[in-house]
C-alpha positions in Angstrom: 4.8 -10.6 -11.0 3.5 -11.5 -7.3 0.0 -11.1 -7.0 -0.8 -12.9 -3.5 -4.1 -14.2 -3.2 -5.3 -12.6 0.6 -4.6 -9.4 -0.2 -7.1 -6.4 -1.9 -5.8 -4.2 -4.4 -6.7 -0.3 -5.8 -6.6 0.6 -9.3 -3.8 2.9 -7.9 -1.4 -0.1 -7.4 -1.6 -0.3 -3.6 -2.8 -3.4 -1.4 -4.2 -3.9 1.8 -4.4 -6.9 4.4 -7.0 -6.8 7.3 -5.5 -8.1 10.6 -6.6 -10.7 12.5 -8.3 -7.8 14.4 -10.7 -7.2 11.7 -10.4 -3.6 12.2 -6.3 -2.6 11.7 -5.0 -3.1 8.1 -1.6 -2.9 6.8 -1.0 -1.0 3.1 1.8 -1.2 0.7 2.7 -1.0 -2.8 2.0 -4.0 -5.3 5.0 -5.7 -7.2 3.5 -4.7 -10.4 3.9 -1.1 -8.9 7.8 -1.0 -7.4 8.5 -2.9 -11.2 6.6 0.1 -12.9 8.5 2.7 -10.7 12.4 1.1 -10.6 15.0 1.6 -8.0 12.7 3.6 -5.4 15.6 5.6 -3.2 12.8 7.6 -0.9 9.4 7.2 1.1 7.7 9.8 2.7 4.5 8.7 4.5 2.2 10.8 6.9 2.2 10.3 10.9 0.5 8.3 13.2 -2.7 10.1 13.9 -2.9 11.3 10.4 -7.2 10.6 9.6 -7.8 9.5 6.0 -10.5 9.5 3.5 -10.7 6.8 0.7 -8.1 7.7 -2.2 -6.8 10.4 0.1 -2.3 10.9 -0.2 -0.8 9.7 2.5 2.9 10.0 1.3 4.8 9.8 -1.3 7.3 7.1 -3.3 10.3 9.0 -4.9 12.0 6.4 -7.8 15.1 7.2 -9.8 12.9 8.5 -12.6 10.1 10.0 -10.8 7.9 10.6 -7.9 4.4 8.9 -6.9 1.6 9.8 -5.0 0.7 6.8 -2.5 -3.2 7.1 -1.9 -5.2 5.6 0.8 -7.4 2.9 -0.1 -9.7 2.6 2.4 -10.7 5.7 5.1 -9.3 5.7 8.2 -6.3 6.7 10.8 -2.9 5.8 10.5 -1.7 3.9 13.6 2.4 3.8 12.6 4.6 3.8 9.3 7.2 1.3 8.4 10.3 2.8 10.8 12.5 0.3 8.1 12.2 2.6 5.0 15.0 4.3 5.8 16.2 1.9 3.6 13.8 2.6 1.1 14.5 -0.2 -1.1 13.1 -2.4 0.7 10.0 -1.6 -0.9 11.7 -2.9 -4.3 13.1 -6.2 -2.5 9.8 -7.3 -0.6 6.8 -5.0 -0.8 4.3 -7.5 0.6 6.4 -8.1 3.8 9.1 -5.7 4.9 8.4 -3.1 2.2 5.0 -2.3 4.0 4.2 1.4 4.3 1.3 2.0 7.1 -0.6 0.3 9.5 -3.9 1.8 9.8 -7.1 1.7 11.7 -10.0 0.9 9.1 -13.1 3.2 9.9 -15.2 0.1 7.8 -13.6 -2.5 7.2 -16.3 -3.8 4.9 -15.1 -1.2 2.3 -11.7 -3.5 1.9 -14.1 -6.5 0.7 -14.8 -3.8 -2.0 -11.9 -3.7 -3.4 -10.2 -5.8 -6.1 -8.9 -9.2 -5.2 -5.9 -11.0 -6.8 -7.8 -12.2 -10.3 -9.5 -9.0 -11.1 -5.7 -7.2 -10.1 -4.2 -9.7 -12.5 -6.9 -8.8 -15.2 -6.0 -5.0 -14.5 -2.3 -5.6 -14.7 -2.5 -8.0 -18.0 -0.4 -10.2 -15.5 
């Protein structure tokens, strides 16, 4: 499993990565979670403009076997949504790169320091 080091994670199985910015992040779904979910075949994400509170949905992940909620982990406003998930599996094949879901602004981006980093992830996962 792929856990990369300069991202935070959510107990929910999603990662973030502030931008050079400081203030715009990009979220996705971990490895551990497209594994746990198999061949996803749909995304559904909210629009730009869409404000978010902490652990709010913003979209949805529909698998073979089942749907997930995707839940923001930090507050804040979505700025765009991956445009390549049209080709939903991309999520499966690369979820750290082109299998990103939102780019957000961060209303604090303090509250991403907060969240897990790659060693307490792994400890979640058992990975």
């Amino acid at each position: 499993m792929i856990i990369p080091e300069d991202l935070r994670y959510t107990k929910d199985h999603e990662w973030i990565k502030l931008l050079d910015d400081g203030s715009t992040a990009i979220v996705g779904i971990t490895d551990f979670a497209q594994h746990e979910l198999g061949d996803i075949v749909f995304v559904e994400l909210k629009s730009a403009g869409t404000a978010l509170k902490e652990h709010e949905v913003f979209g949805t992940v529909e698998a073979v076997k089942t749907v997930a909620d995707l839940f923001a982990p930090v507050a804040g406003e979505i700025l765009e949504s991956n445009t390549e998930l049209d080709n939903a599996e991309v999520v499966n094949q690369d979820p750290y790169n082109a299998g990103w879901l939102v780019k957000m602004n961060v209303a604090d981006p303090a509250a991403v320091s907060a969240l897990l980093d790659a060693a307490a992830y792994r400890q979640l996962t058992g990975e």
